[in-house]
N, C-alpha and C positions, 0 to 999 in steps of 0.2 A: 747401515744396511736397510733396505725398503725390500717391501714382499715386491713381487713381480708379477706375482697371478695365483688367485686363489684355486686350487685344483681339487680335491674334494673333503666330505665331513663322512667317518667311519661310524658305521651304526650296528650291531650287533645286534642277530634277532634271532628265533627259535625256528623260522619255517622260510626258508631264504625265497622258495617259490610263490607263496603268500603273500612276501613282502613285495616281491619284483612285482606281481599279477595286481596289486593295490597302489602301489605310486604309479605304473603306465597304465591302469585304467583312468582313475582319479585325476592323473596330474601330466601325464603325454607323457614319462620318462621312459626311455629306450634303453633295453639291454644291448650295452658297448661291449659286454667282456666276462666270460665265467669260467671259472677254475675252479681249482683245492690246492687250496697250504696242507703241504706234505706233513707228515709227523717227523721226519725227516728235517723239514724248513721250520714248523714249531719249535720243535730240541733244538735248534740252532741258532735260534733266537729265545733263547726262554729267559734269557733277562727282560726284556720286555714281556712277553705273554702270561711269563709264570704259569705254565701249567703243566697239569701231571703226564706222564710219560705216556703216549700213545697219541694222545690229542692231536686234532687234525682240524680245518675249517673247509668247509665250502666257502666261497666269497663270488662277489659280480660288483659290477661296475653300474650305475645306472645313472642317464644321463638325462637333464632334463632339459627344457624346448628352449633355454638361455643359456645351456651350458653346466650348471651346478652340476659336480657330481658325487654322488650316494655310494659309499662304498661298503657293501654289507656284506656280514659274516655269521655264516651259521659253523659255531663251533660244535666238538662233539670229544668227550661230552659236554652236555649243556650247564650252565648255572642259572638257576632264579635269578632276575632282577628285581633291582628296588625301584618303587615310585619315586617319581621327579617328586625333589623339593627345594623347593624355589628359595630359601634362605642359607642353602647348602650350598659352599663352591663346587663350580662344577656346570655341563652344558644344560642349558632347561629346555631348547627346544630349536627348529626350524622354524622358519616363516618363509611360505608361500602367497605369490600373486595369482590370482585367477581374477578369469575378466567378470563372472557373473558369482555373485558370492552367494545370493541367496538360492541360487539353481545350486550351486555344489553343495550347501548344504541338502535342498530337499530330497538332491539323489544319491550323497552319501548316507542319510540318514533315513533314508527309506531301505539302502541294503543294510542298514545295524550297525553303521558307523558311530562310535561314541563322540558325539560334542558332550564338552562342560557347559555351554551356551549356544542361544541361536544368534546370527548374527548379529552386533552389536554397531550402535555409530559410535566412530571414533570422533575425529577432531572435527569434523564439518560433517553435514547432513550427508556426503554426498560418497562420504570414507565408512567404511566398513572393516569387522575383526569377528574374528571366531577361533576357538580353541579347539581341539578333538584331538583323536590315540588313533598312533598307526595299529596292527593287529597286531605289536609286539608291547604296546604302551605309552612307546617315545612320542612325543606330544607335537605338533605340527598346529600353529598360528598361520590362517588365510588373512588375506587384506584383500580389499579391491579398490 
């Protein structure tokens, strides 16, 4: 069996309106689609969710200018997340292209965008990388 088409990556965040108003400013991503997973459809699947009786998510679709799509959930109620660590199984992060990497840094990080670094050369002078946290933590790698 061969995949056929990659269709989206599920991200869990705390403030679902936050998240959407931060990847379509930043990065052109378009809300496709917003709902709620019932407590109803939670209980019904709670071998997957595992959670406690009531639980319900807001969720959206969000689609970006190639196609990738963000599928994000604001559960309720909420849990703490843990920091990415990078020697731990498990996903570390997104990578995004943008055509101007040192512009998206100076005007992400003029609104308080966390970078770990400012733009970096990668393999040639001409390649660029940068690290930084959406507003929920999950970490997003730019290239150009």
């Amino acid at each position: 069996m061969s995949v056929s088409k990659f269709l989206h990556v599920g991200i869990t965040v705390r403030d679902i309106g936050r998240t959407i108003e931060f990847y379509t400013k930043y990065f052109g991503f378009q809300l496709e689609f917003q709902d709620v997973f019932s407590e109803e459809f939670i209980s019904s699947h709670n071998g997957l969710y595992r959670l406690s009786a009531g639980a319900f998510s807001d969720f959206c679709f969000l689609k970006s200018p190639d196609g990738i799509v963000l599928e994000l959930f604001q559960f309720h109620p909420q849990k703490e997340g843990d920091e990415t660590v990078w020697n731990q199984p498990g996903y570390t992060h997104i990578c995004l292209r943008v055509p101007d990497i040192f512009e998206a840094y100076e005007t992400m990080k003029a609104d308080g965008v966390y970078f770990f670094f400012p733009p970096d050369r990668r393999a040639t002078p001409e390649e660029h990388w940068a690290f930084l946290k959406d507003p929920d933590g999950n970490l997003i790698e730019l290239q150009d």
